[in-house]
C-alpha positions, 0 to 999 in steps of 0.5 A: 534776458534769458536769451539762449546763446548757440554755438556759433562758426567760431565753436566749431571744429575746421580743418583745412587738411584732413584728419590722418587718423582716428583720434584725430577725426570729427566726432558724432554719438548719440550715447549708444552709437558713435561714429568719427569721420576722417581721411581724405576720401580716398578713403573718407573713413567712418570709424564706428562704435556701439557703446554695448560691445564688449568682451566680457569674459571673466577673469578665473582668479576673481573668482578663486578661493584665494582671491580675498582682501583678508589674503591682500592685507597678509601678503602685503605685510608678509612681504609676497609681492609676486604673488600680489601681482599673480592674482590682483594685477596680472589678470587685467594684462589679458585681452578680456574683458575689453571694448570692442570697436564696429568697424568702418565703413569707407567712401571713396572719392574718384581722384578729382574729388579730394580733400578741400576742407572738413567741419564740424557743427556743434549746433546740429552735430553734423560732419560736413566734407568739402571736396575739391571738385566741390561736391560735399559729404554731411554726415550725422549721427541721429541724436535719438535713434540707432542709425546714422546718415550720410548725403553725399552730392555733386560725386557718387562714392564707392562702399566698402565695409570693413570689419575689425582686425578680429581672428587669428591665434594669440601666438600669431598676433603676439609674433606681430610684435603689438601686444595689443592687437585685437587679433588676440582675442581670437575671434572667428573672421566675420560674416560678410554679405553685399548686395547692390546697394548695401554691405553687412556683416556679423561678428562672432564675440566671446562668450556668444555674444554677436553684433552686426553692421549694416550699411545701405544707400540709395539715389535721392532726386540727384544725392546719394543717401546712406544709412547705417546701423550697429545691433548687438545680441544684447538687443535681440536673437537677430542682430542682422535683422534688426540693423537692416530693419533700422537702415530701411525705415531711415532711408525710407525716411530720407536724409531730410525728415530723419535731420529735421528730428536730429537738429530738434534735438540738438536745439533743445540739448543747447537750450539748457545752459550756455556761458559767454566769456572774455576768454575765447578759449575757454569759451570754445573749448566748453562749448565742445565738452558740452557737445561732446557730453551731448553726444556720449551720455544718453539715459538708456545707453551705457554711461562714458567710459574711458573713450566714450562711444569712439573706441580706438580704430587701429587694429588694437585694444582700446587704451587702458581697454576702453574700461570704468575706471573709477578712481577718477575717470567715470567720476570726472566725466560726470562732473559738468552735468549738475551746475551745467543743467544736464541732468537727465544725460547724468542719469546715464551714470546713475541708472548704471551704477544702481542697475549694477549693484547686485554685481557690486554686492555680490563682489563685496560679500566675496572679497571683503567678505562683509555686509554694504555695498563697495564697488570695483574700481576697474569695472567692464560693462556690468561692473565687474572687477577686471584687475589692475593695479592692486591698491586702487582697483580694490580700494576700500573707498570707491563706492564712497566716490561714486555716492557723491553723485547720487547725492549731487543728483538729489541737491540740484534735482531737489527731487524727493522721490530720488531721494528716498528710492535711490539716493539715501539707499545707495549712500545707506549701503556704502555707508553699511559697507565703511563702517564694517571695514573701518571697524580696528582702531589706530593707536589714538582710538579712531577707526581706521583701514587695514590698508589705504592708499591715495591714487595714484601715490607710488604708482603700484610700488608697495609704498602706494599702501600705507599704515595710517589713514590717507586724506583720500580715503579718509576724506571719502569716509567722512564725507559719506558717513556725512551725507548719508546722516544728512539724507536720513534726516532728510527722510525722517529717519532720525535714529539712523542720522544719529547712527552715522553721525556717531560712526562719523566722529570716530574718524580722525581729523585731516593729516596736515602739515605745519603750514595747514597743507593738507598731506598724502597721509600722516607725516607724508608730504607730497612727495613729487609733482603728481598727475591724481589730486587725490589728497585734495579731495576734502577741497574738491570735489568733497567740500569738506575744507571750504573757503566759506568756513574761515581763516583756518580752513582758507589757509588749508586750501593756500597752503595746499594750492601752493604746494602743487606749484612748489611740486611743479607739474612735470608729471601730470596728465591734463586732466589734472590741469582741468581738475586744478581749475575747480580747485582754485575756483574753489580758493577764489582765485580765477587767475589760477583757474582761468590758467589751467584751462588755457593751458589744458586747451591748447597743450593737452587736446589733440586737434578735434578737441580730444583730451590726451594725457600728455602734453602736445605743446612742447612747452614743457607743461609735462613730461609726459608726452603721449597721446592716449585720449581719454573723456574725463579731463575733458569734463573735468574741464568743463566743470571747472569753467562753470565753477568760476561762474557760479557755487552753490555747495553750502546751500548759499549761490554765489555769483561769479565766485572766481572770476580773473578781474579781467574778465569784466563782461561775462554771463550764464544762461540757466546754469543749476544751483542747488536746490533745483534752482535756474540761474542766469547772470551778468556780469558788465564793466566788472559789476553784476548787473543783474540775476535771474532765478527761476525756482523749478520746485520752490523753496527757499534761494538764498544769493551772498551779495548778487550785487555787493564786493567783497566788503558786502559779503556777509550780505545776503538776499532770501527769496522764498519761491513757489514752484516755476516762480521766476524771479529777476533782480538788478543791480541799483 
């Protein structure tokens, strides 16, 4: 009954002509490196990437007297607009702080060993290259250990390793005509060395900083066997030395032993949770954001950034410098880690915003100048504030956002240990933070924000800030302060519930139109179609507005959906169309959701399953046409899916909430519920046949009517479990 479902051939990535550029390639990690392989192997090319390379100068002006949030809110209303840019946005236009990419390594082919085909295998995350001459290449990226491996037979190719297009004046990579080429950060070239059977070099970084590549091969009985390995001097005074070391031990190893480790991995990675669906693009696009979540967040390793561990290989910063954005980006990324039972590649993200809080307070005592804890909303690998535009790099509410995932980490962990020692205090702290800066009051009495703002509403025009509490940051603030009383309470602390209780209820209710809709701000409709779904929040991903509490709020959640089609979605990304998906599961409505998924996955993914923000299909979905990828609307996409197939928000699990009535046969396989409870479904002929529960911690699971319609809703089955109890039930 609990049957794992793999990855199958028809999940996988196939080409039949080869991929031409880098974001287009097969794509291998293991949280800290990854590699995208691409070309038609002349060369085959293996863009590589350690998650840990950075430039990490600092910006002067965050650092100046002048650079405060009292000095923002009066140049704002006096109208220095210039000056806003000089000193809040103007910095991010630098080269630095950035990620950097490795470098490549190149194989080439003789003539009669070109391109015949390429794949690459969810099951085991292996590359596989199909020459003409019939030989093949397979590549991995060992899912655990810092190196990656390749086999070549049937043809011995040629190495090179080529490092990246660091070095040169800023002047002479300016006169190159792109602003953005990684010449402009100035490095020294590399040091480069070569023997025999391996190729290495080491880069000099900023700052100190070094890393080091190292590619090694071998004859294997007939094959020829390479390993590779990055190291960076976060790591060790000898970066060299430690890639060498590692590239030995493996081939030492050989290609087999380290790929009998690597696939074991794997298998258990897919044993967590899988999903069966009707819909075979749907099903194949989340069976490749869960590879793609696999192979870019490990604990131990940096959490996604924008591009994950596949920095853009074209000789220029990465998009939107390959940064933390935490408007929307990091969070979306980890959206699908809760319900798709992968929690312990989530703690990738926890552990790195706990680690970093003392840089997070550091920036909130000198900005703000007040007590708590808030966060930079553009971040660089330690958290740092590194600029952009003014209203939502320095909002008011990002460590609000970032709370939730603490918090979510507690309710489908059930672990109270996290609960005391990570999740109250990092809600308690933030919650210190909004309830000094919300300390004024509107005319009406409640508390309110000396400036607020909806990303992205205006863009970085003046009329992004507005007078009255937006929804966004309104619907932060009650959320937290909500929380963070429900956590108290849940640790004894009962004086401070009541505490952040009492903070709460001098928050104002929700800015609405006539119809219930919810707006940006007070009299301030939706102005445009627009890519952020900022003003949505209390729906998803907050829950504040839920379905589940009556008429009223159902007619919010109508009246709002129906206003994005009314706006139309010219001028969206696509991970607004992933996002769309969880906010019409939300609504019940699976229609709308299944829509947007489809739509997400063929017009806004470039062919190896990468989110771009623009619209690929020519159909019109978006004006905006570009290309730049970047990870969140993947996830995001991802989690919408395991939001039509199970809800456990309000503490009750609600089987296949939002399916399309089309889809009549469709099943999950240990999805997580709140609670710390497994569950596992089937839906057949359009009926529920039968759940299973299996309770990680025990406790009280509570189902709405496994088996009933919408008539029987109010119906609702308890089961008290004890700790690893497992628990099946059928329908009739």
């Amino acid at each position: 009954m609990n049957t794992i479902h793999m990855p199958d051939a028809q999940h996988n990535l196939h080409y039949t002509s080869p991929a031409t550029k880098w974001s287009e390639a097969l794509p291998l990690g293991n949280g800290m490196l990854g590699a995208l392989v691409w070309g038609d192997g002349r060369p085959l090319t293996l863009s590589l990437d350690r998650a840990d390379l950075w430039d990490l100068r600092p910006a002067p002006e965050f650092h100046s007297p002048e650079y405060t949030y009292a000095r923002m809110v009066e140049w704002h209303r006096a109208g220095r607009h210039d000056d806003l840019i000089r000193l809040y946005e103007a910095p991010y236009n630098r080269p630095a702080p950035t990620r950097i990419p490795a470098g490549r390594i190149h194989l080439t082919f003789p003539a009669g060993a070109g391109f015949a085909s390429a794949a690459l295998s969810l099951r085991d995350a292996v590359a596989g290259v199909q020459l003409s001459n019939g030989a093949t290449v397979r590549v991995f990226m060992h899912a655990t250990d810092p190196v990656g491996l390749i086999r070549v037979e049937g043809v011995v190719p040629e190495v090179s390793l080529v490092a990246p297009a660091f070095g040169g004046a800023v002047g002479e990579a300016a006169a190159g005509g792109r602003t953005g080429d990684l010449a402009q950060l100035g490095y020294p070239a590399p040091e480069q060395t070569a023997g025999p059977t391996w190729r290495a070099f080491i880069q000099q970084g900023a700052e100190g900083f070094r890393f080091a590549v190292y590619v090694a091969w071998r004859d294997a009985g007939g094959a020829w066997e390479a390993a590779w390995s990055i190291a960076s001097s976060f790591e060790g005074d000898d970066p060299p030395a430690i890639a060498r070391a590692r590239v030995n031990a493996a081939l030492e190893a050989g290609f087999d032993v380290k790929f009998s480790s690597h696939a074991a991995w794997w298998r258990a990675y897919w044993a967590q949770s899988a999903v069966q669906l009707p819909n075979p693009i749907i099903e194949r696009q989340w069976y490749l954001e869960q590879y793609k979540f696999g192979a870019a967040s490990r604990r131990g390793a940096p959490p996604i950034t924008l591009q994950g561990p596949w920095t853009a290989d074209d000789g220029s910063l990465p998009p939107w410098k390959g940064d933390y954005h935490h408007d929307l980006n990091t969070q979306l990324s980890y959206w699908p880690c809760y319900s798709g039972n992968r929690l312990e590649e989530g703690l990738s993200y926890l552990d790195w915003l706990w680690e970093t809080r003392p840089a997070c307070f550091d920036w909130t005592r000198r900005f703000f100048g007040l007590p708590g804890l808030n966060v930079p909303m553009t971040a660089d690998l330690n958290n740092n504030q590194i600029g952009g535009w003014r209203q939502y790099t320095h909002s008011p509410t990002t460590a609000a956002w970032l709370a939730q995932h603490f918090y979510l980490h507690w309710k489908y962990s059930a672990d109270p240990d996290f609960l005391r020692q990570r999740a109250y205090p990092y809600l308690r702290d933030a919650s210190v933070f909004i309830e000094a800066i919300s300390a004024q009051r509107d005319a009406q009495g409640y508390r309110t924000l000396p400036l607020s703002a909806s990303p992205e509403i205006n863009d970085n025009r003046p009329s992004a800030w507005f007078d009255t509490l937006t929804n966004y940051d309104l619907a932060l603030m009650r959320w937290l302060l909500g929380a963070t009383a429900e956590l108290a309470a849940e640790v004894g602390l009962a004086g401070e519930a009541a505490h952040w209780r009492g903070v709460l209820g001098e928050l104002p209710d929700f800015a609405r139109g006539e119809d219930g809709r919810l707006l940006v701000t007070r009299d301030y409709p939706l102005p445009e179609s627009h890519r952020h779904l900022s003003h949505l929040m209390a729906i998803h991903p907050l829950g504040l507005i839920d379905w589940e509490d009556g008429a009223a709020a159902q007619q919010t959640i109508r009246a709002s959906l129906d206003e994005l089609e009314r706006v139309g979605t010219s001028l969206w990304c696509g991970y607004s169309f992933a996002w769309l998906a969880s906010q019409a599961a939300r609504a019940r409505d699976g229609d709308k959701a299944e829509k947007a998924l489809e739509i997400f996955a063929t017009a806004f993914t470039l062919r190896n399953s990468f989110h771009c923000n623009g619209d690929q299909s020519g159909r019109g979905y978006s004006q905006f046409t570009y290309d730049p990828f970047t990870l969140e609307g993947n996830f995001a996409a991802a989690a919408g899916v395991q939001e039509m197939l199970l809800q456990s928000h309000r503490g009750v699990i609600r089987l296949f909430p939002a399916v399309p009535d089309a889809w009549r046969d469709v099943s999950f396989t240990t999805l997580r519920a709140e609670g710390a409870f497994l569950v596992s479904a089937q839906r057949a002929g359009g009926r529920v046949t039968w759940v299973e529960v299996v309770a990680e911690r025990g406790g009280v699971c509570r189902l709405a009517a496994p088996f009933g319609g919408e008539a029987d809703a109010i119906r609702e089955v308890t089961l008290q479990l004890q700790p690893g109890e497992r628990r099946v039930l059928r329908a009739g």
